[in-house]
Structure formats: structure tokens, C-alpha cells
C-alpha positions as CSV (number, residue, x, y, z in Angstrom):
1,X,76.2,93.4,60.0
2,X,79.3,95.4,58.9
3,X,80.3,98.4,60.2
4,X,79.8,101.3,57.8
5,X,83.9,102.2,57.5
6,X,84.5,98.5,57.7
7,X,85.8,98.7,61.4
8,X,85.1,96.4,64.5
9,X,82.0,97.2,66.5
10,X,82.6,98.4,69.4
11,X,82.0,96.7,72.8
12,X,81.0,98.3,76.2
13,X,83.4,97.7,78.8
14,X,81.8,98.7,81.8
15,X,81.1,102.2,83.6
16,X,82.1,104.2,86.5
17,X,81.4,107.4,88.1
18,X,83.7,110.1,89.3
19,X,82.0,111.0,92.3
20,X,83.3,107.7,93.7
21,X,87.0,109.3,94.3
22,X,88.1,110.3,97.4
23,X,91.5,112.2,99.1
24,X,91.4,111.2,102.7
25,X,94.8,111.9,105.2
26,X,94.7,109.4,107.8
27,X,97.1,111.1,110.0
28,X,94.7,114.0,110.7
29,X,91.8,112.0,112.1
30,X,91.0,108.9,113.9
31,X,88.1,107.7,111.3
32,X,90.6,107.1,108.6
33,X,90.7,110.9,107.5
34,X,87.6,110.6,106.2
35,X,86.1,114.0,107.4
36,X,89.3,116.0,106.8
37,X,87.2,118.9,104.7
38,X,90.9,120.0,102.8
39,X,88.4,121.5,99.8
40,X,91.3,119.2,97.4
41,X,90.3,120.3,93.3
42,X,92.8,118.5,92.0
43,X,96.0,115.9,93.0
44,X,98.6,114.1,91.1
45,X,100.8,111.5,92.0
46,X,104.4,110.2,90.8
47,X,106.1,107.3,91.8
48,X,109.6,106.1,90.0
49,X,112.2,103.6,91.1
50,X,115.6,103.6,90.3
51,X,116.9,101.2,87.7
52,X,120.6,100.5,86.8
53,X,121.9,98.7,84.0
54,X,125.2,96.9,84.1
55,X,126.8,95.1,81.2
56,X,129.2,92.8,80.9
57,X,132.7,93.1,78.8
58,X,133.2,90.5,76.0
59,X,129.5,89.4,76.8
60,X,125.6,90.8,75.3
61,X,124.5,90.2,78.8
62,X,122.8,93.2,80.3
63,X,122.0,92.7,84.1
64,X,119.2,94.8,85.9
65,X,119.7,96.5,89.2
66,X,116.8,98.1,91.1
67,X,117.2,100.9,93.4
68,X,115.6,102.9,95.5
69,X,112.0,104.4,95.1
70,X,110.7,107.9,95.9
71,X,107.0,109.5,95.2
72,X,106.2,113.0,94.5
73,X,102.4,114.4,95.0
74,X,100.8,117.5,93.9
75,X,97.6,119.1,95.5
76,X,95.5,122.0,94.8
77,X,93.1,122.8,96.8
78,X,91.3,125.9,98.3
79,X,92.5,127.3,101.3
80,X,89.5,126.4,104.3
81,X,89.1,126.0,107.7
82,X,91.9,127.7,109.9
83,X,92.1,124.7,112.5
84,X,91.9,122.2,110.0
85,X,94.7,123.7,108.0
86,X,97.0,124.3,111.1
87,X,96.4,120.5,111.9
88,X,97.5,119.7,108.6
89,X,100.3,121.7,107.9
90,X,101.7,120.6,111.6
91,X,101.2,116.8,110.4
92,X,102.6,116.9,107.3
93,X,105.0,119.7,107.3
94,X,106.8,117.8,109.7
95,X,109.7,115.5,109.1
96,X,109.5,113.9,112.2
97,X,106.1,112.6,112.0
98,X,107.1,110.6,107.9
99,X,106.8,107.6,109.9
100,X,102.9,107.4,110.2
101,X,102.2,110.1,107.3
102,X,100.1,108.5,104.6
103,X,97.8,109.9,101.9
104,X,95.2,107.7,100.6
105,X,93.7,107.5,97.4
106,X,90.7,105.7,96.2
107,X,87.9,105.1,93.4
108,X,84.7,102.8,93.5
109,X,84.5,101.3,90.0
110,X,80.8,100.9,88.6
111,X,77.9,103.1,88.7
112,X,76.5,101.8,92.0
113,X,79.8,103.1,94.1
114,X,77.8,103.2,97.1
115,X,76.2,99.3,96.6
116,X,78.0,97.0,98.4
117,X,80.2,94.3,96.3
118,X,81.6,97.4,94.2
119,X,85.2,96.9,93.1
120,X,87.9,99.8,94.7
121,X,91.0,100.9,93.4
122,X,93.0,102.6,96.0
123,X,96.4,103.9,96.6
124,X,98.5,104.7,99.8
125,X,101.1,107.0,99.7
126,X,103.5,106.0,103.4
127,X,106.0,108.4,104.5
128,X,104.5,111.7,103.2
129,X,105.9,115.0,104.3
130,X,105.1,118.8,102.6
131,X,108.7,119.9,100.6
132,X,106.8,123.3,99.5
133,X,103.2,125.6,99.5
134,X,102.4,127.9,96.9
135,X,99.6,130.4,97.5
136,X,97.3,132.1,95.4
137,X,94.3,135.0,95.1
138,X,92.7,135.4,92.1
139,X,90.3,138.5,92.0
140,X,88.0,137.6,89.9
141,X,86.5,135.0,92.2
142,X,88.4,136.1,95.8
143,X,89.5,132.3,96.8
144,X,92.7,131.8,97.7
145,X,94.3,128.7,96.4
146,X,97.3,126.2,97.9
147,X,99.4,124.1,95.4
148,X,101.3,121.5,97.7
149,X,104.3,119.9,96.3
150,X,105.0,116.4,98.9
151,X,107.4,113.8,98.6
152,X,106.7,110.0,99.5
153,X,108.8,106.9,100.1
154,X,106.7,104.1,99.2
155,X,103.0,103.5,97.2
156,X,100.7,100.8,97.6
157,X,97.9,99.2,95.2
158,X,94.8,97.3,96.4
């Protein structure tokens, strides 16, 4: 049977639930930075590589060159736990320790995220380091809230 404006039915592709994505900083613990209790609200991440084009005199050949990549993340979060926060700032804040600074990102896809057999999107951030913390108090609730601007070399899909 038709549709009543004449349109394609529509088909359910599938489901998930956002309770399934998780911010974990490996760095911090030994369990995969599972447990890190940052109190995140929100994050963003950009990645972009640098792309050159070169052309050719006397030709309509254009040639591609790929450069270098580079990452930018954003977090929000509220500020928590003292010791935790001191941990993190002194991993992260610290250019010497980009080596072994990732930030991992990751989503069960389906309904049943905690069923075994469920499909995960993740990212990896490697080579993280803080470039800047905001801070914030709002009155009407009294929490005080941390943007963190943090740079990032490479980014991995699985």
C-alpha cells in the first residue's frame, strides 16, 4: 500500500542506546581508566590531516600530497574529586608523558550494550596532552565547571 504523500515507507535500521558511551583515560589507572570518576558532561573531538595540492604546468594533472595529522578534544566536565583531579592534571598537563597519553572513546551499538556479541565503536586518541582549562561557577546551581581544550597526534577506529 502507498504511502499517503506518495513517499517510500520507511525502514527501521536498527537501535542503540546512549547509556552505552563511555570517556575512559588509560593513563590514570591500571584497569584501562575505567574507574577514573572525571564527572565528563560533554566531549568533542577533531581530527584533520594536511592535504596539499600540486599541479602541473602545461598539464590538467593535479597530484595529492598528504601531510601531517593533528587532533584537537574538548571536555566539559564538573570539577570532582581533589586526588583524582591532581592525578589527572599531572598526567595530562604534562608534555613529557604525550608518549603513553591516550583518551579513549567508545559506544556499544544495539539495545542490549551490556549482552555479549554487541558491536563497539571506539576511538583512541594517542599522544594527548591539556593546551588550556577554563573554569567556571555558576550560582544558580554552585558547581564549578572545567572546559579542557587538548591536542592529539594520532586517532584510531575499531
Amino acid at each position: 500500500m502507498a504511502d499517503i504523500f506518495n513517499r517510500s515507507t520507511d525502514s527501521f535500521g536498527g537501535s542503540f542506546a546512549a547509556d552505552q558511551a563511555k570517556v575512559t583515560f588509560p593513563a590514570l589507572t591500571g584497569n584501562n581508566g575505567a574507574d577514573t570518576g572525571l564527572l565528563v558532561q560533554n566531549m568533542s573531538l577533531t581530527y584533520t590531516q594536511s592535504v596539499s595540492r600540486l599541479y602541473e604546468i602545461g598539464s590538467t594533472n593535479v597530484y595529492y600530497v598528504g601531510g601531517r595529522t593533528s587532533g584537537d578534544a574538548s571536555l566539559q566536565r564538573v570539577v570532582g574529586p581533589r586526588k583524582l583531579a591532581t592525578a589527572f592534571y599531572s598526567t595530562y598537563g604534562d608534555i613529557c608523558n604525550a608518549r603513553t597519553n591516550t583518551l579513549h572513546f567508545s559506544v556499544a551499538t544495539g539495545c542490549d550494550g551490556a549482552q555479549s556479541g554487541t558491536a563497539r565503536s571506539s576511538f583512541t586518541a594517542h599522544f594527548v596532552v591539556i593546551t588550556t582549562i577554563g573554569v567556571t561557577l555558576q550560582s544558580a546551581d554552585m558547581l564549578i565547571s572545567e572546559t579542557l581544550q587538548l591536542m592529539f597526534s594520532s586517532l584510531l577506529y575499531s
